[in-house]
matplotlib code that plots the C-alpha trace (Angstrom):
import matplotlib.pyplot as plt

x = [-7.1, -7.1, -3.7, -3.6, -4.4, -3.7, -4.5, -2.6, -4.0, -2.9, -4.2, -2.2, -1.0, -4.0, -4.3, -2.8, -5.6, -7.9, -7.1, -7.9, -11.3, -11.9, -9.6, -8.9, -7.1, -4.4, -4.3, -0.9, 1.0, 3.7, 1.5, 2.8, 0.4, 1.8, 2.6, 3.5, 6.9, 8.5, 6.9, 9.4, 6.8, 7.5, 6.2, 2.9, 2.4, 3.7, 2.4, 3.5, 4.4, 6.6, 7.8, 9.6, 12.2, 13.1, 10.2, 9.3, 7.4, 8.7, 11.1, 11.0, 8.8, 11.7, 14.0, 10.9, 10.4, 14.4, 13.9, 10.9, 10.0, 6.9, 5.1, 1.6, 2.0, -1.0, -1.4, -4.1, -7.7, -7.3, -10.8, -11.1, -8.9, -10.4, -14.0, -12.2, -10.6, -14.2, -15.8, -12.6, -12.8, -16.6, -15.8, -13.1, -15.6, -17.9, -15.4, -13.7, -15.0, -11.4, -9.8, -6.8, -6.5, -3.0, -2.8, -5.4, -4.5, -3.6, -5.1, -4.6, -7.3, -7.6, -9.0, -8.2, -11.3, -13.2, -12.1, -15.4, -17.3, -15.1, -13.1, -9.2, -6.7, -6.6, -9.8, -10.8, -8.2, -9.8, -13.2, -12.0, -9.7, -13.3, -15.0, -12.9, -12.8, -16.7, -17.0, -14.5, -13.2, -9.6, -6.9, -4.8, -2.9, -3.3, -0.5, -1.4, 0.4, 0.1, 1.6, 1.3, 4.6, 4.2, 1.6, 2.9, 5.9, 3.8, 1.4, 4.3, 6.2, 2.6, 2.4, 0.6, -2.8, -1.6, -1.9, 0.9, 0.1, 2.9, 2.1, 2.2, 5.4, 7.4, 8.1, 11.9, 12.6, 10.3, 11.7, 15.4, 16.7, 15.2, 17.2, 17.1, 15.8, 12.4, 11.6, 9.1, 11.4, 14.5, 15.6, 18.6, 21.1, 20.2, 20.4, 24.4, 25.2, 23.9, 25.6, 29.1, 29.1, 28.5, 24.8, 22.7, 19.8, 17.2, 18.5, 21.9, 19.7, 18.6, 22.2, 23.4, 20.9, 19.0, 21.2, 23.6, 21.3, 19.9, 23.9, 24.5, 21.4, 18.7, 15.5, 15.7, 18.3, 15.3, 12.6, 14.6, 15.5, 11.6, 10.8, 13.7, 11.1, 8.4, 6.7, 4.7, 7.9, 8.4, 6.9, 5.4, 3.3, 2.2, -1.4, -4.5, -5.7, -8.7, -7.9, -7.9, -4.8, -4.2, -1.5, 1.0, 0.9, -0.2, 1.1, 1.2, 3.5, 4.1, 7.1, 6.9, 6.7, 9.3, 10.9, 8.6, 8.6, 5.0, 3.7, -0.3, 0.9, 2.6, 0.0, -3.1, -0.9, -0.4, -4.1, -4.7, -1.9, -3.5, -7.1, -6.0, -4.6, -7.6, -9.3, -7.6, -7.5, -11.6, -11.3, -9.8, -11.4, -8.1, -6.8, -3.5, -1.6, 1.8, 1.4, 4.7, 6.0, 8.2, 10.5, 12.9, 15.0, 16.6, 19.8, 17.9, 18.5, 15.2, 13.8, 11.2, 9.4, 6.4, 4.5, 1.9, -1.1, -2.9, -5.7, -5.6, -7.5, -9.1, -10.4, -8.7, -8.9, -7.3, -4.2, -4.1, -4.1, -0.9, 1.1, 0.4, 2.1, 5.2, 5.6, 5.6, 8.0, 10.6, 10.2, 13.5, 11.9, 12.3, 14.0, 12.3, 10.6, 11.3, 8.9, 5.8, 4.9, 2.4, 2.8, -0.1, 1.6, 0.8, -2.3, -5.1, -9.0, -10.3, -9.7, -9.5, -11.4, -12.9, -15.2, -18.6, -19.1, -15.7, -16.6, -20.0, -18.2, -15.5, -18.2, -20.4, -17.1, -16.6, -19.8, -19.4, -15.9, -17.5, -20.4, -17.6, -15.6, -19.1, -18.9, -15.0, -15.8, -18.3, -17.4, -13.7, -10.9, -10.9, -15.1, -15.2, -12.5, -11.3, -11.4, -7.7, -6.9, -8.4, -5.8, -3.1, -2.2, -1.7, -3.4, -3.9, -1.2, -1.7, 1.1, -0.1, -1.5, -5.0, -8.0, -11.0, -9.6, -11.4, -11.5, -9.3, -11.3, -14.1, -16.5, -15.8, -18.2, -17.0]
y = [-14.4, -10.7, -8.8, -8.6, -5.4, -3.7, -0.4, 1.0, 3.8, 5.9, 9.1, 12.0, 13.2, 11.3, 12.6, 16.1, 16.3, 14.8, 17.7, 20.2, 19.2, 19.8, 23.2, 24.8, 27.5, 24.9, 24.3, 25.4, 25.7, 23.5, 20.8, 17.5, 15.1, 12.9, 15.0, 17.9, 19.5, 18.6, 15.1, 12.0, 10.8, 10.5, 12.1, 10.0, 12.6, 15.9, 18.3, 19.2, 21.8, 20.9, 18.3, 21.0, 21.4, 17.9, 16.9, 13.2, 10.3, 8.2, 11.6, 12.3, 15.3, 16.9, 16.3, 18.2, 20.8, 21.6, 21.7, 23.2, 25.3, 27.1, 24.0, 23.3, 19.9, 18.1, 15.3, 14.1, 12.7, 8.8, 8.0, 10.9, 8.5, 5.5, 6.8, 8.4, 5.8, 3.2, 6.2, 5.8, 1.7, 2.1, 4.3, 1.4, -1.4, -0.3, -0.5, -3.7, -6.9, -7.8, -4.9, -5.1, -2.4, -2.6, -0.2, 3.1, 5.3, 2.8, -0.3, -2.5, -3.5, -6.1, -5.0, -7.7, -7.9, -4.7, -3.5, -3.3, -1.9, 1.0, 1.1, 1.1, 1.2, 4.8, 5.4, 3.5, 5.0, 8.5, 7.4, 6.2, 9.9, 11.7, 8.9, 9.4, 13.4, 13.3, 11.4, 12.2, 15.7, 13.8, 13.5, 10.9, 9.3, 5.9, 3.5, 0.9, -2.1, -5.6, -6.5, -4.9, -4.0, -1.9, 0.0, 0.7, 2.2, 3.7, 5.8, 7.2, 8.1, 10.4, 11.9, 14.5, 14.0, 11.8, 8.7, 6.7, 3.3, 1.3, -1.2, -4.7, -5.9, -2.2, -3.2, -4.5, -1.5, 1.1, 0.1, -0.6, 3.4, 3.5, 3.2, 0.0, 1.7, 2.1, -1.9, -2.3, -4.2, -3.1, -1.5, 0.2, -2.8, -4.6, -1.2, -0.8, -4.6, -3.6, 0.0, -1.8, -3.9, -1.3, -1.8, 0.9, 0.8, -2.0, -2.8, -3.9, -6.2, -8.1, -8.1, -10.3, -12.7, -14.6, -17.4, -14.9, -13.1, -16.3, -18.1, -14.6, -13.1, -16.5, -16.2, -12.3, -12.6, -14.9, -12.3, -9.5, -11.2, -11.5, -7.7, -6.6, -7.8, -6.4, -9.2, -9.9, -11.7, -12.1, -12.1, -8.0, -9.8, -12.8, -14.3, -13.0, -9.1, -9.5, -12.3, -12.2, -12.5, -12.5, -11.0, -12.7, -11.3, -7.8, -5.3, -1.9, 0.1, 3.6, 5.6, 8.4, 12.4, 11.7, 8.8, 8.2, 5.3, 6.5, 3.0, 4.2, 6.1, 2.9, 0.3, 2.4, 2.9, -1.4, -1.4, 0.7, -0.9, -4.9, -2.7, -1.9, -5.1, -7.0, -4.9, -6.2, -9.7, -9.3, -7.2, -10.1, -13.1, -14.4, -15.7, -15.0, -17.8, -15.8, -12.6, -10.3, -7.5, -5.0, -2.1, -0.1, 2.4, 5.8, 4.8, 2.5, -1.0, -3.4, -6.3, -8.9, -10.9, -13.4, -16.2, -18.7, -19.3, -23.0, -21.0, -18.8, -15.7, -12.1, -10.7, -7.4, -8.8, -12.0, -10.3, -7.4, -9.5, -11.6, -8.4, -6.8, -10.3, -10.4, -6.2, -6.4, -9.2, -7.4, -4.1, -3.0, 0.0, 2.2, 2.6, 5.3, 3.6, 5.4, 2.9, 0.2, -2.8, -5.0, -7.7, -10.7, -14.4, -17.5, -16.7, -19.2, -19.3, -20.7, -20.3, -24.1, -26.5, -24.8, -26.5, -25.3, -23.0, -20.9, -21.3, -19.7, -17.3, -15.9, -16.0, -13.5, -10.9, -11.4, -10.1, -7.4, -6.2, -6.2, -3.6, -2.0, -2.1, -0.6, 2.6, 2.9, 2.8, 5.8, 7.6, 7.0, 5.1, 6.9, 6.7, 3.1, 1.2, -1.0, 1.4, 0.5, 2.2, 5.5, 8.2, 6.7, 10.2, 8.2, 9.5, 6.8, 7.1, 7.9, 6.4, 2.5, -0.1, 1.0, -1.1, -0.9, -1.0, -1.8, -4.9, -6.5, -8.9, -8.0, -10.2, -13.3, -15.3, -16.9]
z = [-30.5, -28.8, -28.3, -24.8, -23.4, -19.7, -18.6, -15.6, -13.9, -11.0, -9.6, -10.0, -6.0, -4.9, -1.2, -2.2, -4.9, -2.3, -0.3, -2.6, -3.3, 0.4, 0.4, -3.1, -1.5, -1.7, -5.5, -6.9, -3.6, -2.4, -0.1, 1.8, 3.1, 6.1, 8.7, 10.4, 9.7, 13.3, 13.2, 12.6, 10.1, 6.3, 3.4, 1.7, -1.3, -2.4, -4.4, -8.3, -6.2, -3.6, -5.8, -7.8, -4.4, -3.8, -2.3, -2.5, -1.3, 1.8, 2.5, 6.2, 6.7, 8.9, 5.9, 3.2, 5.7, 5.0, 0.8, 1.5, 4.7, 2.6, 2.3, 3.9, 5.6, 6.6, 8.7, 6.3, 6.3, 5.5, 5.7, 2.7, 0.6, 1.2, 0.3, -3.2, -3.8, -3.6, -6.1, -8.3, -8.1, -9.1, -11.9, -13.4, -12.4, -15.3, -17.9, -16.7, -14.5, -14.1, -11.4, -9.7, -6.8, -6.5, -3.8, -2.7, -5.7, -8.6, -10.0, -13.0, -15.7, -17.8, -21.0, -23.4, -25.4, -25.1, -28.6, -30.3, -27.1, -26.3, -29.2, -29.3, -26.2, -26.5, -27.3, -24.5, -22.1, -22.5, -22.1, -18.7, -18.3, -19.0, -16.9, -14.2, -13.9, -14.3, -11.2, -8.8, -9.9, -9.6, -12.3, -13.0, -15.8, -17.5, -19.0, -21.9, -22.8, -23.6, -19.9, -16.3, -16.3, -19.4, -18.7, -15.2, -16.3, -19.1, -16.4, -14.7, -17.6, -18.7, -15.4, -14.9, -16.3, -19.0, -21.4, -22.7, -25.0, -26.1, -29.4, -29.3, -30.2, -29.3, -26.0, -25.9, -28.1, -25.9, -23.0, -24.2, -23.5, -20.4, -16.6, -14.8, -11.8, -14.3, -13.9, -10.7, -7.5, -8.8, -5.4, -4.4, -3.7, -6.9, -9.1, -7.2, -8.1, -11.7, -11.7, -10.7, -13.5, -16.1, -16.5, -16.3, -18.9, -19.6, -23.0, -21.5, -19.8, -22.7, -24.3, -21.2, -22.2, -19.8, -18.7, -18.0, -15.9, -13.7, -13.3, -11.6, -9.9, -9.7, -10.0, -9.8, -12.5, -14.6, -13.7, -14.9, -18.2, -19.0, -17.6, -20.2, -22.6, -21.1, -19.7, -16.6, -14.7, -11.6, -7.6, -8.6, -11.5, -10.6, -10.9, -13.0, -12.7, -10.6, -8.8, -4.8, -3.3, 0.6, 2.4, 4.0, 7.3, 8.8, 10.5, 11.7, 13.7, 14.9, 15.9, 18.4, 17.8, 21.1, 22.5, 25.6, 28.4, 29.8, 30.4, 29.9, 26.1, 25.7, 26.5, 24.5, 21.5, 21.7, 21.7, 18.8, 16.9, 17.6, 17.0, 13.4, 12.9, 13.4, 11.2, 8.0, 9.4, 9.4, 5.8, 4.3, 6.5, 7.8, 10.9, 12.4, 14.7, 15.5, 16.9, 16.9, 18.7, 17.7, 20.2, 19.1, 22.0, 21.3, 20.4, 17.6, 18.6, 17.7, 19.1, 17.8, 20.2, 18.8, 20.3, 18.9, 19.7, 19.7, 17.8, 14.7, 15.7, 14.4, 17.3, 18.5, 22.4, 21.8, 20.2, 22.4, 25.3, 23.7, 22.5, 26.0, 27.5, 25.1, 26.3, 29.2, 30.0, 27.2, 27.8, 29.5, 31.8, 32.0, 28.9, 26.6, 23.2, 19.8, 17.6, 18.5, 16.2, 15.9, 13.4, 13.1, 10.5, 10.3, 8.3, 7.8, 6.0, 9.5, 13.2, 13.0, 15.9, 19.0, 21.6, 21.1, 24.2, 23.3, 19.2, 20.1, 22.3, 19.5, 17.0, 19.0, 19.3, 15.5, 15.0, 17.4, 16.2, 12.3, 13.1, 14.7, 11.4, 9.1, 11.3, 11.4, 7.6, 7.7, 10.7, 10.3, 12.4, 15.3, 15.5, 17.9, 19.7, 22.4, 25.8, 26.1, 22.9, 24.2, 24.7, 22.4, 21.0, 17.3, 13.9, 11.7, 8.9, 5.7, 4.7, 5.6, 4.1, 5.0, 5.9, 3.4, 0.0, -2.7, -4.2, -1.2, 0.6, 3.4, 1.5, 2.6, 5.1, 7.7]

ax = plt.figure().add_subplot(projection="3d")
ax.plot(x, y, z, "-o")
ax.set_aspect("equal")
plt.show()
């Protein structure tokens, strides 16, 4: 039987290197990609560059202007990344059937078996380097390992423009001297808990032993016992590379350049929010039943407000029309707004039973709203919207979970 092999790869400062494609004045300079400098925005990529003062991902931009006032900060081009990142998904398509686009600029592949085709894991991992700088003039680095885990500590271990392969059986000992905070979903509460009690690398892990580990932390405490060892544990790596999995819910929110209480800024930016929303509910042929709002004030106090409908829906009308309700009956005016949600759960496969005249009725906006999607996808986001949605004064971010990504759905018929 094959030794299991995964390859992780992940571009190298995908939208900065995007960005320099389009501008190679920029090459070598401190760039950040998210923003402008004044904005309340945060970083979604930095430079080599700009990484070099303290600049990092999910920084605010007002906080990476301050490490690094010399920067170039761009509010970004997101319809850009989403085309590089179909060319890049292509490119791994033809040495895989099994991808995994975990998110726009990294995706797993399952490579167990393709030894006598493209040779051995590394062999095969810099035909796919070459592959992938022959087609999209991009760089990027490329973990190996017998698990997903692995090979995605692996790639960012090899960044910039690297390769990293870790032999079957070397795992436990590979990953052993490395800190806690390397294992994917340890966050910042969980590495304190482990920190207090004199735990600080992944080895010390494995020296607690596993029952240890689930008497005191549960089913994170199991997952990380399995991880220690390098294996595929846990909610980050569960289910077969390649398979398609659907999201949970959806949702996309905005927060102000300036707290504002002007009701028209207020209402379009609603509309593009449940506009956007829709979008990925049509990308991966879901329906969503409880539709959510989200207001936070100036002196940061947050409200949720939802309501369910009797049918599951994906039409941008039908949950405009229901967020617009739930705002204006909480909206304490005039009180100015610092950050707009729109959140879409309850997902389903079908809208469920409609009469025939209202079933023929949704169908037809369907339709409508997915032509509108193909030339949001060529034209970009901003090409075609509801009328309401006009004047909204909001980019789309590069930082979210975008609409169009490879791999994810939008295939489905209804």
């Amino acid at each position: 039987m094959p030794i299991r092999t995964i390859f992780h790869v992940d571009m190298d400062a995908f939208f900065v290197s995007v960005e320099e494609l389009f501008d190679p004045s920029l090459k070598g300079k401190p760039v950040v990609v998210g923003g402008r400098a004044n904005e309340r925005g945060v970083v979604s990529a930095a430079s080599y560059a700009a990484r070099k003062y303290g600049v990092h991902s999910a920084m605010p931009l007002r906080r990476a202007y301050q490490l690094c006032p010399k920067a170039v900060f761009l509010p970004g081009h997101p319809s850009r990344y989403r085309d590089y990142s179909g060319k890049v998904h292509e490119v791994l398509k033809k040495f895989s059937p099994r991808v995994e686009m975990a998110s726009i600029d990294e995706a797993y592949l399952e490579m167990t078996g393709t030894e006598r085709l493209l040779g051995p894991p590394l062999a095969a991992g810099q035909l796919l380097h070459d592959a992938i700088a022959a087609e999209t003039k991009l760089p990027c680095s490329i973990g190996i390992g017998t698990s997903r885990l692995v090979a995605k500590i692996c790639s960012a271990m090899s960044k910039p423009h690297g390769m990293l392969c870790v032999t079957p059986g070397a795992e436990a000992a590979f990953l052993a001297p490395l800190d806690i905070r390397k294992i994917p979903g340890v966050g910042k509460v969980t590495e304190k808990g482990f920190r207090e009690r004199g735990i600080h690398k992944i080895g010390q892990l494995s020296e607690l032993g596993e029952a240890y580990l689930e008497k005191t932390w549960g089913k994170l405490g199991l997952a990380l016992a399995g991880k220690a060892q390098g294996l595929d544990a846990g909610a980050w790596f569960q289910g077969e590379i390649g398979a398609v999995e659907y999201p949970k819910s959806i949702s996309h929110e905005t927060t102000f350049s300036q707290d504002t209480a002007d009701v028209k800024r207020l209402e379009s930016t609603l509309a593009k929010l449940s506009q956007m929303v829709g979008r990925r509910l049509r990308g991966h042929g879901l329906y969503g039943r409880t539709i959510q709002i989200k207001l936070r004030y100036s002196d940061f106090s947050t409200f949720t407000r939802a309501h369910s409908l009797d049918e599951a829906t994906q039409l941008d009308t039908v949950i405009l029309e229901t967020v617009q309700k739930l705002f204006r009956r909480n909206w304490k005016q005039p009180r100015p707004i610092r950050l707009l949600g729109v959140h879409v759960a309850g997902l389903e496969e079908s809208p469920g039973q409609l009469d025939l005249i209202e079933e023929d009725r949704k169908r037809r906006w369907g339709q409508a709203l997915r032509a509108v999607d193909t030339l949001r996808d060529r034209f970009g986001e901003g090409s075609v919207g509801l009328a309401s949605a006009i004047g909204h004064g909001r980019q789309e971010r590069v930082h979210e979970n975008p609409a169009g990504l490879p791999g994810h759905g939008g295939d489905k018929d209804e």
